[in-house]
C-alpha positions as a Python dict, from the first residue, in 0.01 Angstrom:
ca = {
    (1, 'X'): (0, 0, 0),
    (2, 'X'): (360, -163, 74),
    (3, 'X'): (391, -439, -272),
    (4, 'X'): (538, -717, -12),
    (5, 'X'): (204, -650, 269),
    (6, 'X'): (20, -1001, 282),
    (7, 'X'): (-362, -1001, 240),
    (8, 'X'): (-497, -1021, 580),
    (9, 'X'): (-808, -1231, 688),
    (10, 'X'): (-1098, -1035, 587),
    (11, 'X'): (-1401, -1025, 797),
    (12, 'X'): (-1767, -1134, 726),
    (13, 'X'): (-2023, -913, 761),
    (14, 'X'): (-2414, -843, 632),
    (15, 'X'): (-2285, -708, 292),
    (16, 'X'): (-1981, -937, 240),
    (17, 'X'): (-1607, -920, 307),
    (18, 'X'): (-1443, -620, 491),
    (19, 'X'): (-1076, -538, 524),
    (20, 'X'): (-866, -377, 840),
    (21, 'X'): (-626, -169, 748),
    (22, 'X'): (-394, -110, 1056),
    (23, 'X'): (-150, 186, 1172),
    (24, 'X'): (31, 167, 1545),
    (25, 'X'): (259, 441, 1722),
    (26, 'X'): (430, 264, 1951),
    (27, 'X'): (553, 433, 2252),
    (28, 'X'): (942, 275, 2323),
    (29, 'X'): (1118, 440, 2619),
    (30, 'X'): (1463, 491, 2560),
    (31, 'X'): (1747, 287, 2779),
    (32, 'X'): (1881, 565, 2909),
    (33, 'X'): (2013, 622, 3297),
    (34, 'X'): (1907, 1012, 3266),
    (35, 'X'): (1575, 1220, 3113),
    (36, 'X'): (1587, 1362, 2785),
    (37, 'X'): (1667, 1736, 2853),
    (38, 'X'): (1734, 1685, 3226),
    (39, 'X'): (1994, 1532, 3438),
    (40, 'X'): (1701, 1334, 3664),
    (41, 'X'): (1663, 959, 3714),
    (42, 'X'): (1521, 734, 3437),
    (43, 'X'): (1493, 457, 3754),
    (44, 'X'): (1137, 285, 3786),
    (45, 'X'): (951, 340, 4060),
    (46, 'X'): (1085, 558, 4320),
    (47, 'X'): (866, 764, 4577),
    (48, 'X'): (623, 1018, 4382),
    (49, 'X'): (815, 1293, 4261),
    (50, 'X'): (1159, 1178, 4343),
    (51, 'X'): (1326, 1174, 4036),
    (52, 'X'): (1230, 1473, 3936),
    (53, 'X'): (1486, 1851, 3855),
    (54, 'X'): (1352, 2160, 3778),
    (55, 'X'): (1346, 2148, 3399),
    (56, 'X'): (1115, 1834, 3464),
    (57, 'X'): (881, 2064, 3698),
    (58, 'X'): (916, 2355, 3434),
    (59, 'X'): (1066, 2620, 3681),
    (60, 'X'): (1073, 2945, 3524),
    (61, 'X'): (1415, 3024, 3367),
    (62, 'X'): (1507, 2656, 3369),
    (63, 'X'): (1694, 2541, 2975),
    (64, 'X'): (1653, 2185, 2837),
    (65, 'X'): (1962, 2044, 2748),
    (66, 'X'): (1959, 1760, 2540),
    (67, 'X'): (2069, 1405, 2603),
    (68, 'X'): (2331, 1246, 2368),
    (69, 'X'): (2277, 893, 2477),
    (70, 'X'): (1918, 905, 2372),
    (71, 'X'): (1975, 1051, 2049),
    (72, 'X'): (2247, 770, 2005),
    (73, 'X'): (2008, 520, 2113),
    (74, 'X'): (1739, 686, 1830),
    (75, 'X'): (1983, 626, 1585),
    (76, 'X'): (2062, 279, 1648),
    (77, 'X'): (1679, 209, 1669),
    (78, 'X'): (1678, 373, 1285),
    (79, 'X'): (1993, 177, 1153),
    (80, 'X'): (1795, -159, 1332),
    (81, 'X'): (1510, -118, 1139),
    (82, 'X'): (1632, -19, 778),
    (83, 'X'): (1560, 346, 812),
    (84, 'X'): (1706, 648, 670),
    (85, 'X'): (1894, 859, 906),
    (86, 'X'): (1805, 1218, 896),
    (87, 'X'): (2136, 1434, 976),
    (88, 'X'): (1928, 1702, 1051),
    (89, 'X'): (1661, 1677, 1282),
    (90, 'X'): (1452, 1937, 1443),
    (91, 'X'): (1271, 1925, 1800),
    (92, 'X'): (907, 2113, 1843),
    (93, 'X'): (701, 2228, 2088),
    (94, 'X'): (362, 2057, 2058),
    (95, 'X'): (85, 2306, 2298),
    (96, 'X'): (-180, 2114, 2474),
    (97, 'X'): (-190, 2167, 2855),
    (98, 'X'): (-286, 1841, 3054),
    (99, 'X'): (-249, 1841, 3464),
    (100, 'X'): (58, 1604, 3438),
    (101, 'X'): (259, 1835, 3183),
    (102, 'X'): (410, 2111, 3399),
    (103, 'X'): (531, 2294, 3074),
    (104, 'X'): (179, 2317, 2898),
    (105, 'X'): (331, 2165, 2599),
    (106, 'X'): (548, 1823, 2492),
    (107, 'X'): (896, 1871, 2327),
    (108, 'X'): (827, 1636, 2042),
    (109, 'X'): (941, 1613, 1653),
    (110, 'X'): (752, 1705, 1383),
    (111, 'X'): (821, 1772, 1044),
    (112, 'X'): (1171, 1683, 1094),
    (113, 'X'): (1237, 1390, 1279),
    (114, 'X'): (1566, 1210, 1328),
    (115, 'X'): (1469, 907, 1179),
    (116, 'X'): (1282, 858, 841),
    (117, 'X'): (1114, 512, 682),
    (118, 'X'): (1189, 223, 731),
    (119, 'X'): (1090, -123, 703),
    (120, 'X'): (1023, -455, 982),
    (121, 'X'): (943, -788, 801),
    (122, 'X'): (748, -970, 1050),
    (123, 'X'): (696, -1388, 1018),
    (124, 'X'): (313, -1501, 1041),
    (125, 'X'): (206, -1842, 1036),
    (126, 'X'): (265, -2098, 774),
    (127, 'X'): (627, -1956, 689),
    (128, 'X'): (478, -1640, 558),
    (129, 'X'): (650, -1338, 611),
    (130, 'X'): (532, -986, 586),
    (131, 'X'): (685, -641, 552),
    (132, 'X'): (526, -345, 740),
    (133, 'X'): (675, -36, 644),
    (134, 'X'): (819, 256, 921),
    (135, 'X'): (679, 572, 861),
    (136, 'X'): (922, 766, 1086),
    (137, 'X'): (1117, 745, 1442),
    (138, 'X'): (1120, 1047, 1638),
    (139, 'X'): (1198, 1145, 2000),
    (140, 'X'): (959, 1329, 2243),
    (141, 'X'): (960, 1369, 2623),
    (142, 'X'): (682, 1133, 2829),
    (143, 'X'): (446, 1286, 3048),
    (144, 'X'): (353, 1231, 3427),
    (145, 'X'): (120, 1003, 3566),
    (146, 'X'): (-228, 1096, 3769),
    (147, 'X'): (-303, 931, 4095),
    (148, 'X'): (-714, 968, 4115),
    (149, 'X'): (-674, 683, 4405),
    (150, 'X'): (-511, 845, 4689),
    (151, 'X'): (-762, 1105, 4780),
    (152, 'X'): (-1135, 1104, 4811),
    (153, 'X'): (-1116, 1491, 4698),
    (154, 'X'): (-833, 1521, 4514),
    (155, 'X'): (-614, 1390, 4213),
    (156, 'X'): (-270, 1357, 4325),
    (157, 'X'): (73, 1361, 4013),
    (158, 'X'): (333, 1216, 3974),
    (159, 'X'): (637, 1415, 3795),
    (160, 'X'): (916, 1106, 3801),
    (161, 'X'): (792, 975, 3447),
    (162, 'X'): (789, 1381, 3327),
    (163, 'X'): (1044, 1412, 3098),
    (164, 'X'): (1159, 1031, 3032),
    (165, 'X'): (1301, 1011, 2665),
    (166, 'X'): (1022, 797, 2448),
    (167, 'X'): (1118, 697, 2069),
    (168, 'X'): (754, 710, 1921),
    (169, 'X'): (813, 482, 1564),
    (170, 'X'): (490, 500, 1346),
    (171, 'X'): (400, 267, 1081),
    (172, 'X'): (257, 281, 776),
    (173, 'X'): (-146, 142, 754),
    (174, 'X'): (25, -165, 593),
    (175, 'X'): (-128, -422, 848),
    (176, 'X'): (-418, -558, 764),
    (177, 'X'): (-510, -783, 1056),
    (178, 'X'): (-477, -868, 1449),
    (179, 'X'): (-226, -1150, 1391),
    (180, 'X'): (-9, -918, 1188),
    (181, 'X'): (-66, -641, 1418),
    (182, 'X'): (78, -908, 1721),
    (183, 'X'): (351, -995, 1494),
    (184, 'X'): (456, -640, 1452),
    (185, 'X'): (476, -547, 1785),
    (186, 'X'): (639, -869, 1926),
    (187, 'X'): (924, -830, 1647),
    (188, 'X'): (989, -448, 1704),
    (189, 'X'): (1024, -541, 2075),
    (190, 'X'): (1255, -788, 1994),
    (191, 'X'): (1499, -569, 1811),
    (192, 'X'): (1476, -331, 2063),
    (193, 'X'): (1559, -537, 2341),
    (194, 'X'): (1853, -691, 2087),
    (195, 'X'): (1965, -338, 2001),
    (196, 'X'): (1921, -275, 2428),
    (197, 'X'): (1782, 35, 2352),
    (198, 'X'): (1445, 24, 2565),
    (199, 'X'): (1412, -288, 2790),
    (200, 'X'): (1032, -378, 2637),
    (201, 'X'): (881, -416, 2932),
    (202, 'X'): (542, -354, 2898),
    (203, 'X'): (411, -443, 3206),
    (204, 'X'): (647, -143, 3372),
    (205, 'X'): (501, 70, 3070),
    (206, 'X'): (853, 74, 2861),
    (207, 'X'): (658, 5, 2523),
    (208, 'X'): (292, 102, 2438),
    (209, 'X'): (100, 120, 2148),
    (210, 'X'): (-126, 335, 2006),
    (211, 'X'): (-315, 135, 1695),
    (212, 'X'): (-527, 310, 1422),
    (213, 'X'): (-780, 60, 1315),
    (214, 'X'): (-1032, 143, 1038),
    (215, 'X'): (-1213, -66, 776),
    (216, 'X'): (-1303, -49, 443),
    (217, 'X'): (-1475, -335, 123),
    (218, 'X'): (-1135, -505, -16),
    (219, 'X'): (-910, -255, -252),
    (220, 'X'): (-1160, 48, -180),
    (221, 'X'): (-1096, 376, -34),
    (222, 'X'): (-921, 420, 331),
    (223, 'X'): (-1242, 407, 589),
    (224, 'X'): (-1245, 685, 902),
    (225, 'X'): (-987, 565, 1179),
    (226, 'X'): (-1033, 534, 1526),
    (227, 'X'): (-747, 521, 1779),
    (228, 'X'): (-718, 320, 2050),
    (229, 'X'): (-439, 457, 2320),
    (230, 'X'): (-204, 321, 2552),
    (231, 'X'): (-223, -21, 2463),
    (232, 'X'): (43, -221, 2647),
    (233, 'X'): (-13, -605, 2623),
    (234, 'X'): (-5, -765, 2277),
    (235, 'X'): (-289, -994, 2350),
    (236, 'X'): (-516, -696, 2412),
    (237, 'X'): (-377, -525, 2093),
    (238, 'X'): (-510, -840, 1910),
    (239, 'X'): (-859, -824, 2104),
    (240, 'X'): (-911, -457, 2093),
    (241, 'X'): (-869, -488, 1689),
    (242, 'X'): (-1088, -783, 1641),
    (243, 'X'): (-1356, -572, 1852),
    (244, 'X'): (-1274, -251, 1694),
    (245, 'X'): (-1353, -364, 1324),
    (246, 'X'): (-1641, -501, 1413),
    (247, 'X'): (-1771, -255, 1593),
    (248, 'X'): (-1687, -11, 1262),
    (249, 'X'): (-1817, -315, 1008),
    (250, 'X'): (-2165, -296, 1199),
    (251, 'X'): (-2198, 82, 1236),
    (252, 'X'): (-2123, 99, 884),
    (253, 'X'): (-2402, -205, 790),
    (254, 'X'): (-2662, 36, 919),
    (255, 'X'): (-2602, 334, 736),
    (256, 'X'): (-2432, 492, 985),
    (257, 'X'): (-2076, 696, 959),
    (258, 'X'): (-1741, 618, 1213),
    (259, 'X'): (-1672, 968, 1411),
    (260, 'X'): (-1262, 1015, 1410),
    (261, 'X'): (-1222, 940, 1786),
    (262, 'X'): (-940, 829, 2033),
    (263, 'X'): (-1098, 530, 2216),
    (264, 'X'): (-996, 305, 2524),
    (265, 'X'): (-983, -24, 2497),
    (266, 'X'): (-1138, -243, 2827),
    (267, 'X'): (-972, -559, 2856),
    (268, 'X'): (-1219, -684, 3149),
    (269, 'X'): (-1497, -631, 2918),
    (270, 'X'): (-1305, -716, 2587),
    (271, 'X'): (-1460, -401, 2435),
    (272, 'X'): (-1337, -46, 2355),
    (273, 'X'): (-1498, 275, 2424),
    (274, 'X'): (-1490, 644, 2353),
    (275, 'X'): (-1307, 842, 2514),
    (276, 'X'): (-1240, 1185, 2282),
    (277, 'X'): (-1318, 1367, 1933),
    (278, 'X'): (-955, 1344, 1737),
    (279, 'X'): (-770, 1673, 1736),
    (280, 'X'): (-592, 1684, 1429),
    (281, 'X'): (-196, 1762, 1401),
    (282, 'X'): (-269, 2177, 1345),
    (283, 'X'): (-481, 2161, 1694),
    (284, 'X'): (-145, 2120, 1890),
    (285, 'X'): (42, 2455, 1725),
    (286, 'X'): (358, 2270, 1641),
    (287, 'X'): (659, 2545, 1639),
    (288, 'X'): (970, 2458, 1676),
    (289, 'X'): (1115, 2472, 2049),
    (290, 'X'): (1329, 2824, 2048),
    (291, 'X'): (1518, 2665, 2329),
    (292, 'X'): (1651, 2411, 2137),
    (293, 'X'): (1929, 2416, 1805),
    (294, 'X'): (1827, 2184, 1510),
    (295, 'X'): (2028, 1821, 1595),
    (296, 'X'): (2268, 1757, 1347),
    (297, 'X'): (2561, 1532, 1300),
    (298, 'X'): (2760, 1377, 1008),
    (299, 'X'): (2725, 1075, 809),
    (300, 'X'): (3097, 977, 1001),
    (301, 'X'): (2873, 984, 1319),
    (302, 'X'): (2599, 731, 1208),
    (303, 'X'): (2849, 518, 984),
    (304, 'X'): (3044, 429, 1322),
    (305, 'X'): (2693, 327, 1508),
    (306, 'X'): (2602, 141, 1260),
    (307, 'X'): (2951, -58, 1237),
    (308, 'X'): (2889, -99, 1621),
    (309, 'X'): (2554, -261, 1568),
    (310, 'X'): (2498, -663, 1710),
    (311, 'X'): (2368, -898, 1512),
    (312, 'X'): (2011, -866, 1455),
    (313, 'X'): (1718, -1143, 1467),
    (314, 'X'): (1692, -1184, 1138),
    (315, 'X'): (2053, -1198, 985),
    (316, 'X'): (2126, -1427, 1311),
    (317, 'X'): (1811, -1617, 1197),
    (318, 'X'): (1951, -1688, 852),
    (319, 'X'): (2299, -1772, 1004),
    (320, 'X'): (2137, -2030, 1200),
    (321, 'X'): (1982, -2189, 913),
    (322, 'X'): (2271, -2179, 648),
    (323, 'X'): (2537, -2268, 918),
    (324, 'X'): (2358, -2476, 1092),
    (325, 'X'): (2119, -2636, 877),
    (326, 'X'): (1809, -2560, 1087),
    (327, 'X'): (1480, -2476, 1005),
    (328, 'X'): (1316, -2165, 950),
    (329, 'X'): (1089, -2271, 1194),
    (330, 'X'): (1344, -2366, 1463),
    (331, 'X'): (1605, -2099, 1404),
    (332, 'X'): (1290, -1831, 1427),
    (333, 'X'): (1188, -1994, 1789),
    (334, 'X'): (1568, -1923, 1871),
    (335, 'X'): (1591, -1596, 1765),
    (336, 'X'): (1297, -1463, 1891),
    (337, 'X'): (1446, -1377, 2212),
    (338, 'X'): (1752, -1210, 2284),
    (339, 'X'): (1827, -1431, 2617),
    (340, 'X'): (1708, -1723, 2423),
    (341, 'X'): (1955, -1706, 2122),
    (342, 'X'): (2202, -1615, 2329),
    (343, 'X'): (2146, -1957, 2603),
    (344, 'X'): (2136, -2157, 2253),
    (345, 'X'): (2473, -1989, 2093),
    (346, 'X'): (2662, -2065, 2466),
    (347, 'X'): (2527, -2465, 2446),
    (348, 'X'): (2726, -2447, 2073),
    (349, 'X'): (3025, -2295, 2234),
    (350, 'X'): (3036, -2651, 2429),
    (351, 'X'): (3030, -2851, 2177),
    (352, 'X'): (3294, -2976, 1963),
    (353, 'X'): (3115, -3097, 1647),
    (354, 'X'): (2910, -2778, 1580),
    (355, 'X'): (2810, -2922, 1225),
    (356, 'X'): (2747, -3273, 1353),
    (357, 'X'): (2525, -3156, 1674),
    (358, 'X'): (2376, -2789, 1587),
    (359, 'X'): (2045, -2970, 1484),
    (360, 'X'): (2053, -3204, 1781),
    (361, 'X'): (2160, -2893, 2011),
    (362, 'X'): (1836, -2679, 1891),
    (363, 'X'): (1590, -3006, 1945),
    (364, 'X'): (1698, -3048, 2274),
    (365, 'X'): (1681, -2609, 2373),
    (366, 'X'): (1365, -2624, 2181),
    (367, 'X'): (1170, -2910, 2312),
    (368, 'X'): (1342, -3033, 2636),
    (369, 'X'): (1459, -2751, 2788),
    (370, 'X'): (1215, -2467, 2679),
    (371, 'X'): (915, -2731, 2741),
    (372, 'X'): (1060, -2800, 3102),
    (373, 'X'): (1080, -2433, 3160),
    (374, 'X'): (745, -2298, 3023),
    (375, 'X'): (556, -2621, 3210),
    (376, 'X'): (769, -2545, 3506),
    (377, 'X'): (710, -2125, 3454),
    (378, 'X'): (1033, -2077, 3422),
    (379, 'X'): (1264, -1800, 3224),
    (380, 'X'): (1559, -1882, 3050),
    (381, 'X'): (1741, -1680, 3297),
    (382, 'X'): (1655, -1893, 3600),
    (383, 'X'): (1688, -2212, 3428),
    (384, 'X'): (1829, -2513, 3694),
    (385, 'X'): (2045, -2659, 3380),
    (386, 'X'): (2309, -2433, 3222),
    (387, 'X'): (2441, -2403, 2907),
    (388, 'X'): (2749, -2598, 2959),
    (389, 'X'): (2535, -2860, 3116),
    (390, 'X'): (2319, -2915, 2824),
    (391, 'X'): (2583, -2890, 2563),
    (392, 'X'): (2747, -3184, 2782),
    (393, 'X'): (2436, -3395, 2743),
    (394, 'X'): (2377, -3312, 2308),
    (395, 'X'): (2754, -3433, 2280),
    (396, 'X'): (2695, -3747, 2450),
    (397, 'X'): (2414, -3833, 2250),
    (398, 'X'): (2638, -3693, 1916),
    (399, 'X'): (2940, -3921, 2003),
    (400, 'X'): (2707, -4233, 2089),
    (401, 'X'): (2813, -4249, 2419),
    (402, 'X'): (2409, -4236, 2507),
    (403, 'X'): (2125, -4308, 2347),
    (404, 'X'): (1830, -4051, 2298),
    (405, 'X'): (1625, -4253, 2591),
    (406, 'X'): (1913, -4214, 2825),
    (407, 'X'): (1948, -3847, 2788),
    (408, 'X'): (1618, -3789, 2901),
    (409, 'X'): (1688, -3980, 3191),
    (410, 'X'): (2001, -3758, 3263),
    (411, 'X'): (1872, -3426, 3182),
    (412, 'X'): (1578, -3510, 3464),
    (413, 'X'): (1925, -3599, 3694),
    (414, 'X'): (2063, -3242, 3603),
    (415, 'X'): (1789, -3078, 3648),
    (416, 'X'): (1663, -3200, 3999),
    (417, 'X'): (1982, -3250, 4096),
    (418, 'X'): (2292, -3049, 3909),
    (419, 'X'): (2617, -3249, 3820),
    (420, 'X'): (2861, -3281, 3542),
    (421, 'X'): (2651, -3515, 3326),
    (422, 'X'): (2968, -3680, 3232),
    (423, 'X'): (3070, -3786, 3553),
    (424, 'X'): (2698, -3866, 3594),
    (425, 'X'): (2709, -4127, 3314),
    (426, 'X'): (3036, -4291, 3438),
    (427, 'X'): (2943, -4270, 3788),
    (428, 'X'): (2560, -4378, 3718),
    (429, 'X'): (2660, -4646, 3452),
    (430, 'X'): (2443, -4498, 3192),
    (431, 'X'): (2661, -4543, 2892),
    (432, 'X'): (2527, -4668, 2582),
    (433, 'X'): (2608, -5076, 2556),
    (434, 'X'): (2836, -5083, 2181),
    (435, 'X'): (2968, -5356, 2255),
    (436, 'X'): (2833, -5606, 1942),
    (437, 'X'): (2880, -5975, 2126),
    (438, 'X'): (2705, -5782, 2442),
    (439, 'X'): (2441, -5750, 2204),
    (440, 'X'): (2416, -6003, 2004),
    (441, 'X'): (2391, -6239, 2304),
    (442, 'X'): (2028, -6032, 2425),
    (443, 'X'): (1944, -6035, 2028),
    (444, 'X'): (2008, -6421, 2047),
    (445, 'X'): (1819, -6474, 2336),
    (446, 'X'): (1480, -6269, 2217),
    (447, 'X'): (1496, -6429, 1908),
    (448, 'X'): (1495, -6835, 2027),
    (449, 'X'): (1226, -6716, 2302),
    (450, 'X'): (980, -6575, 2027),
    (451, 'X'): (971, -6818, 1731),
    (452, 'X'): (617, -6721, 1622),
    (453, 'X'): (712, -6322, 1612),
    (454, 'X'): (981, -6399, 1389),
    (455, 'X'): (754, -6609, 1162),
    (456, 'X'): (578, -6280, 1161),
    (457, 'X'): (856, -6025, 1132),
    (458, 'X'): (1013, -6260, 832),
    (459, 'X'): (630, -6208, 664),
    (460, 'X'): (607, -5819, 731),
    (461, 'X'): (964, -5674, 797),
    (462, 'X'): (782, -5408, 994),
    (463, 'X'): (703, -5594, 1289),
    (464, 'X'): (1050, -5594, 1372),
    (465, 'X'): (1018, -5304, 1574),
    (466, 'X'): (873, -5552, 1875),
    (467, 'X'): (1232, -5703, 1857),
    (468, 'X'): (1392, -5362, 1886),
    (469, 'X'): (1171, -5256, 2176),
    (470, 'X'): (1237, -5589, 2369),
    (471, 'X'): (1612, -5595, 2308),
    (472, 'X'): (1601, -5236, 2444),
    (473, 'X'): (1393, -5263, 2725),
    (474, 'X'): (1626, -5574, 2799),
    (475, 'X'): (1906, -5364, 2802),
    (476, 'X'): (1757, -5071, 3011),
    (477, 'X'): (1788, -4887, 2736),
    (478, 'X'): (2168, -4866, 2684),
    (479, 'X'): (2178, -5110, 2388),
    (480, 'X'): (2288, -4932, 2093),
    (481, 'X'): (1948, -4861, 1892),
    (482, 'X'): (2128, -4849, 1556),
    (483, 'X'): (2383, -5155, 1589),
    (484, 'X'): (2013, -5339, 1770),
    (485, 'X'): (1865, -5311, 1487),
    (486, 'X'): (2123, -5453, 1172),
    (487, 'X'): (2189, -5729, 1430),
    (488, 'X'): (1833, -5820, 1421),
    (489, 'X'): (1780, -5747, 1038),
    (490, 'X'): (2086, -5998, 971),
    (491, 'X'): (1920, -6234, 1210),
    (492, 'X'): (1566, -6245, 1112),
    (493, 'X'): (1698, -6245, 738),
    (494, 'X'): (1500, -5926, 654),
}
C-alpha cells in the first residue's frame, strides 16, 4: 500500500469495520484530429459510419500506421502525472471478437507500455491530501458502438468511434473510499484538460472509468474484486462504490464468497448488476501486433516535451498561495479548472497592485462572480462580466475609491448592464465620500440626535457599530467605513 494513502472511512457492518480498497482504469481519449493507426476523423458525432477508412473497417491487406500526435500526447499525459517514460514501448494485439471490432482483436499495450508509474496527489476534505499511485499509461484503439434501437430485428454499428486513440491510465488499489475515488477522477481530468490532451468530456464519452472495488477487515488480505465498466459521471462512480461494498460486506456476512465479475452499474436504480464472469489477462492471447515496430524514441525527445509542458494545477496552486498569499482553500477552488484559473490570472493582469489586491481579486472570482454564475447556471466562458471588468471593480475597492457595499452595487450594474465600471462610478456618483469635514458633519449630526446611544456606546464600546451603520446608511453608503469609524471612536471618547 502507497506510505502517503489516507485511511478511508471504513464501513459498518454485522461483524465490525470493513475497508474498500479501490483500483480505476480510466478510459481518456486522446485530443487528436485523426485515429490512432488511420488517417479518419476523431470529430464527434457525424452520420453512422462516416468517419470511418479501411484500416478502421479492417479491409483485408489494409497496414496500421501509427499516429505521432497521440503518442506525443501519451507522453505529455506521463510527464503530467510524475511517471516514468518508457523509451521503448511495444503495441499488442489483444484477441477477443465483439460485433463492433471489425479486426477480431484491439491493438492495445501490454507488457510494455509507453508510460510506467506514476503518482496524482488528490485534495479531500479538511485540507487533507492524498497520493494515489499510477500503475501505468498505455495507448489502445476504442471500439465501435451498437445501435440495438433502430431496428425491431436487428442491431445496427457504428464504426466512427473504431479506432479513436484512448490513453487507458490504471491505478494502483491505493483508494480506499468513494470520496477519494471522486477526487481521483475529478483531478486526473483536470490535468488532462490543463495538459489539452483529451477534452474530459464525459458526457460525449471522452473519459470513462472502469473501478475495481473489493473489500476486506482493516490491514487484512486483498478481498475478490468486482469491476464495474464504463462508468462516465463521477457522481455515479461515488454511488456505484458505496453500493458495491456493501453489496460485497453483506454477501460476505453470510458466509458466502464474491465471484470475480465485470458488473454494470444502474444509476436509475442506484444499484449494480452482473453482467459477466472476469476473463483474466491470458484469456485475450496478448502477442505483439506483427504489423507494428516496437515505439521508441530518445530521452532528447521526451526532455523537449517536458520543457514544453504548462503549468500544472498544483505547482500553479502553490504559486497562488506563496505569491499571492491565498489560501489553500481558495487557490485550490481556482485551480481546479483550467478556464477558471485562467479568468482569475486575466482579472490580475488588470490590476496594478497585484500584492495589495490578489486576495481581494480571488474573494470577489470566488464568491461574487462564481456564486452569480452557478445561481445563474452559468460557465465561466459565458460569463456577462469580463475579466477586465472585474479587475476594474477589485481596484476600486483596493485604491478606496469604493467601498465594499458599493461594489456590489456596481458589479449588479455590470452585469445587467455592461460598462466601464469606472466611468460608471464617475458618471453614477458612486465614489466613496473621503472627504473628513463631509464626514464629520453626518458623524456630528448622529451623535447630538442620539444622546442615550452614546451613554451606551461610552459603557460598552461595542455598540458603536449602530453609529457606524447610521452614518453609513446616511451616506448611502459612500462614507468611508474606516475614516467613519476613528471619527466616531474620537467622538464618543472610546
Amino acid at each position: 500500500m502507497n506510505a502517503s494513502v489516507r485511511q478511508g472511512k471504513l464501513i459498518k457492518g454485522q461483524t465490525g469495520d470493513w475497508e474498500v480498497v479501490i483500483g480505476m482504469e480510466v478510459h481518456a481519449q486522446v485530443t487528436s484530429t485523426s485515429k490512432l493507426f488511420s488517417g479518419a476523423s476523431t470529430e464527434f458525432g457525424g452520420e453512422p459510419n462516416s468517419h470511418v477508412s479501411l484500416v478502421d473497417a479492417a479491409m483485408p491487406g489494409m497496414l496500421p500506421v501509427i499516429n505521432e500526435e497521440c503518442v506525443r500526447q501519451a507522453v505529455r499525459t506521463g510527464l503530467g502525472l510524475n511517471a516514468e517514460i518508457n523509451l521503448r514501448s511495444v503495441f499488442d494485439r489483444k484477441n477477443y471478437f465483439y460485433p463492433d471490432s471489425p479486426q477480431g482483436y484491439q491493438i492495445s499495450q501490454y507488457k510494455s507500455p509507453v508510460v510506467g508509474e506514476g503518482e496524482v496527489t488528490v485534495e479531500l476534505d479538511g485540507g487533507k491530501t492524498a497520493t494515489i499511485g499510477i500503475e501505468r499509461l498505455h495507448l489502445e484503439q476504442d471500439a465501435g458502438k451498437l445501435l440495438h434501437d433502430q431496428s425491431p430485428s436487428m442491431t445496427f454499428v457504428d464504426l466512427n468511434r473504431c479506432g479513436v486513440a484512448l490513453m487507458e491510465i490504471v491505478s494502483k488499489p491505493d483508494i480506499r473510499d468513494a470520496e477519494q475515488a471522486k477526487a481521483y477522477v475529478t483531478k486526473l481530468r483536470s490535468i488532462l484538460r490543463y495538459l489539452g490532451t483529451c477534452d474530459g468530456d464525459m458526457e460525449k464519452g471522452s473519459l470513462r472509468a472502469d473501478v475495481n472495488v473489493s473489500v476486506r477487515k482493516p490491514g487484512g488480505p486483498l478481498g475478490t474484486r468486482c469491476e464495474i465498466k464504463n462508468m462516465n459521471s463521477i457522481n455515479f462512480i461515488g454511488q456505484a462504490i458505496e453500493y458495491e461494498a456493501r453489496r460485497q460486506i453483506e454477501i460476505i456476512e453470510e458466509g458466502g464468497a464474491i465471484d470475480q465479475e465485470t458488473r454494470l452499474f444502474d444509476p436509475n436504480k442506484g444499484e449494480t448488476r452482473s453482467m459477466r464472469s472476469k476473463e483474466e489477462a491470458h484469456d485475450y492471447r496478448y502477442f505483439p501486433d506483427p504489423d507494428l515496430l516496437p515505439l521508441e524514441f530518445t530521452q532528447a525527445y521526451v526532455d523537449e516535451l517536458k520543457a514544453e509542458l504548462p503549468e500544472l494545477p498544483d505547482q500553479k496552486k502553490a504559486r497562488f498561495i506563496e505569491s499571492l498569499g491565498l489560501s489553500p482553500y481558495d487557490a485550490g477552488v481556482l485551480v481546479a479548472e483550467r478556464e477558471s484559473a485562467e479568468f482569475y490570472e486575466a482579472v490580475l493582469e488588470g490590476i496594478a497592485d497585484k500584492a495589495r489586491d490578489g486576495k481581494l481579486a480571488a474573494n470577489w472570482v470566488i464568491n461574487e462572480l462564481f456564486g452569480r454564475l452557478n445561481k445563474e447556471g452559468h460557465g465561466i466562458g459565458d460569463s456577462p462580466v469580463s475579466a477586465a471588468q472585474l479587475a476594474a471593480i477589485v481596484s476600486l475597492i483596493g485604491e478606496g475609491t469604493i467601498s465594499g457595499k458599493i461594489a456590489k452595487d456596481l458589479f449588479e450594474i455590470v452585469w445587467t448592464e455592461g460598462g466601464d465600471p469606472r466611468e460608471l462610478v464617475e458618471t453614477r456618483g458612486m465614489k466613496q465620500v473621503t472627504d473628513l469635514g463631509a464626514i464629520e458633519k453626518v458623524v456630528d449630526e448622529i451623535i447630538a440626535a442620539n444622546p442615550d446611544k452614546v451613554a451606551q456606546a461610552k459603557a460598552k464600546p461595542q455598540l458603536a457599530g449602530w453609529f457606524v451603520g447610521q452614518v453609513m446608511k446616511q451616506s448611502g453608503g459612500k462614507a468611508n467605513p474606516q475614516a467613519v469609524n476613528d471619527l466616531l471612536k474620537t467622538k464618543l471618547g472610546i
